[in-house]
C-alpha angles and dihedrals in degrees: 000000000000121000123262107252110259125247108270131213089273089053129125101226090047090046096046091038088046091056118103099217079066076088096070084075104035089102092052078050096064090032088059093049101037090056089070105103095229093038081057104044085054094051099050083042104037111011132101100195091111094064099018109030093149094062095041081058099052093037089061088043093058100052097047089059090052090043094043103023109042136070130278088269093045087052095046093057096042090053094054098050093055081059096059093047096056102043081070093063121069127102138129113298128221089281096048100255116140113233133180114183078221089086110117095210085060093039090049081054086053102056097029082057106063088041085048091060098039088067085046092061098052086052101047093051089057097249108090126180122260130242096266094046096056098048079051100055088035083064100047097045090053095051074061089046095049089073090070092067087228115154127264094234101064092055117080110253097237148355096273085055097070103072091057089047089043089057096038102056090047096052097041106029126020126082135200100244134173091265091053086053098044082050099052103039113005112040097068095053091054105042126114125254099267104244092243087067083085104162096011094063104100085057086058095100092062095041100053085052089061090037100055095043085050101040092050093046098048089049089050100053089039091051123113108272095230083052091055101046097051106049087041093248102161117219106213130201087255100052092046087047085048088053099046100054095032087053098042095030085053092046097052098048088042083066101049095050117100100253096253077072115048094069135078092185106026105242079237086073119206118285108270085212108133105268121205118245087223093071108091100197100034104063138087124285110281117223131274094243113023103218080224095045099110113217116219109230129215109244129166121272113266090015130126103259100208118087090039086048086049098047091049088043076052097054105024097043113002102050095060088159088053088217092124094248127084124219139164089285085066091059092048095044081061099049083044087058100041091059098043098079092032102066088214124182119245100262091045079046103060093040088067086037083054094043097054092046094049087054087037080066098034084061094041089057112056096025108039095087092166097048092237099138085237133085135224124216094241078048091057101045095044098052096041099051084046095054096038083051093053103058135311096257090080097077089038088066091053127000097040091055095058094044095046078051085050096049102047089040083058091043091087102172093043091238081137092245150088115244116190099263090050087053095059095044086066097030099027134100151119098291097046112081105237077231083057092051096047099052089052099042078055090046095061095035085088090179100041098235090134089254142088117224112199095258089059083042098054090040090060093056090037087055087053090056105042110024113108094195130049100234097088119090094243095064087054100055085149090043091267140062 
């Protein structure tokens, strides 16, 4: 049977999902999801949205450009990848249910979702789609769908079928869970200043406070009503007064901007073509908070750095989950990150995944004391200045193995070395300074050939450990301690 014909730069799907006033319902969205028992048990086990929500964002962003927006090829590796993502999240929930985010009945909620609130954008600007557009984008959406392998059978028929779905699920599946109401009222409040806010930031706390009322009340009013009445979630006259002016006033200026401008994502996509790490400008986004990028702590002059340095390394890389404990899902958090803006293949893919669990029980090993599966951060510093003071072999049994993983996963063309470009696609990001970058790439080139070998490399994340000053390279990984 031959493929459905993808969805093509003059689509409707690619020129409403392109849209950025998609992002008015971008938070129902993961309502919607999240609500899904299994979708929520994986996030509260595996996901890093509570300390590092910016970067869970992007992260989802990113990979629905490369599912709605590529090739055939792009979408087929894409899809794949998903897949090896979510092998790796399964487990027993709170209630003792087992869930896995491989079953096809959750990932089906998933997809029918984001075309769900497509067409709830179009209705609550004032302007829905009609019958046969619908039908059209439906159309559309499912030839994407098709490259998950999913059956038939578990994806409404057509698009006068979601709704039904849409209602059904609500009523018969989801839950409001911990995770739904972190999402709609708390989330917000807690979140870190994104790191593009640059001179704004201090005023950060003030305007999360705005951001998140808005922002809840907007996804409540916006929510389906089926959703609404049965979790108790009240529409007041404000919020349907809010939705009502953010939805039309966003579709009329939509309409009036010069069509370079209407899109977040350009209906023509980006070529799916492989793209070499080594291309600076030409990668994914890389994440708000590299699980590899070293912090710099404050200590107090003349003091010994390290247990200051280690319990920063604890809070701001280690603890992905930001539950103040690490465990074998933080580990994993960290190999996750390390592949996303690498575009490895799967065999390249489950060495970092194997690294990082080797160093995850390393770790457990010689840190859990109470036999808890999980780590505190006293239990980490102790244990680590005990074992670096021991010998050096002690951070060859854990941590070397997951940064020599981390090197020759960034070594993209195998030369056995770092260039520059290949540095910042593992330390760069929005919130490092490309000055920043460059002093550090220069701190850890030892010989000055404009390269790091892995032993440079090493050297640099051995320094961090064991220095107990701040004047060594490898305590100025972003060019300062």
């Amino acid at each position: 049977m031959a493929s459905a014909e993808l969805p093509g730069p003059d689509s409707l799907l690619r020129r409403t999902l392109g849209e950025w006033r998609i992002g008015l319902v971008a938070w129902r969205l993961l309502v919607l999801q999240t609500a899904d028992p299994a979708v929520a048990a994986g996030m509260a086990h595996f996901s890093t949205y509570r300390a590092h929500p910016w970067r869970r964002i992007e992260h989802t962003m990113d990979s629905g450009r490369r599912l709605f927006f590529s090739d055939r090829e792009g979408l087929r590796r894409e899809v794949a990848r998903l897949e090896r993502t979510h092998r790796r999240l399964a487990g027993t929930d709170e209630q003792g249910r087992p869930f896995t985010a491989l079953d096809p009945a959750v990932r089906v909620w998933v997809l029918v979702t984001l075309y769900e609130c497509m067409t709830a954008m179009r209705e609550l600007s004032g302007r829905p789609l009609a019958a046969a557009e619908l039908e059209q984008m439906y159309g559309e959406f499912r030839a994407v769908c098709d490259e998950f392998g999913l059956s038939g059978d578990l994806l409404p028929a057509t698009a006068a079928d979601v709704p039904a779905y849409v209602d059904r699920t609500i009523r018969e599946r989801l839950e409001y869970s911990e995770p739904v109401r972190y999402l709609l009222f708390d989330m917000l409040r807690e979140a870190p200043a994104p790191r593009r806010l640059g001179r704004l930031k201090p005023a950060w706390p003030l305007m999360r406070t705005v951001a998140a009322r808005t922002i809840g009340a907007l996804t409540v009013a916006d929510l389906p009503e089926a959703f609404r009445e049965r979790f108790g979630l009240r529409r007041t006259r404000r919020a349907a007064l809010l939705s009502f002016v953010l939805h039309r006033g966003m579709r009329v200026l939509t309409n009036v901007l010069p069509e370079h401008r209407r899109y977040r994502t350009p209906p023509a996509g980006n070529s799916s073509a492989p793209r070499p790490s080594t291309a600076a400008t030409d990668r994914p986004s890389p994440p708000e908070a590299s699980p590899v990028r070293i912090p710099g702590p404050r200590r107090r002059r003349g003091a010994d750095s390290r247990p200051a340095r280690l319990r920063t390394f604890f809070h701001q890389v280690l603890d992905q989950t930001g539950d103040g404990r690490i465990s074998s899902a933080d580990l994993q958090a960290m190999a996750h990150n390390v592949c996303w803006p690498l575009e490895l293949g799967p065999e390249r893919e489950a060495r970092v995944y194997a690294a990082f669990e080797t160093w995850w029980q390393h770790l457990r090993k010689g840190m859990d004391a109470d036999g808890d599966g999980e780590v505190s951060c006293e239990e980490f510093v102790t244990a680590m200045l005990t074992g670096i003071d021991a010998g050096p072999g002690y951070l060859e049994q854990g941590l070397h193995v997951a940064v020599r993983a981390i090197f020759h996963a960034a070594d993209a063309d195998g030369s056995g070395h770092l260039c520059a470009d290949e540095y910042r696609t593992i330390f760069g990001g929005s919130r490092v300074h490309p000055a920043e970058l460059n002093h550090g790439f220069r701190q850890l080139d030892h010989d000055g050939d404009g390269r790091i070998t892995e032993d440079e490399f090493v050297r640099a994340f051995t320094d961090y450990f064991t220095a107990r000053t701040d004047n060594t390279a490898g305590s100025q990984l972003l060019g300062r301690p």
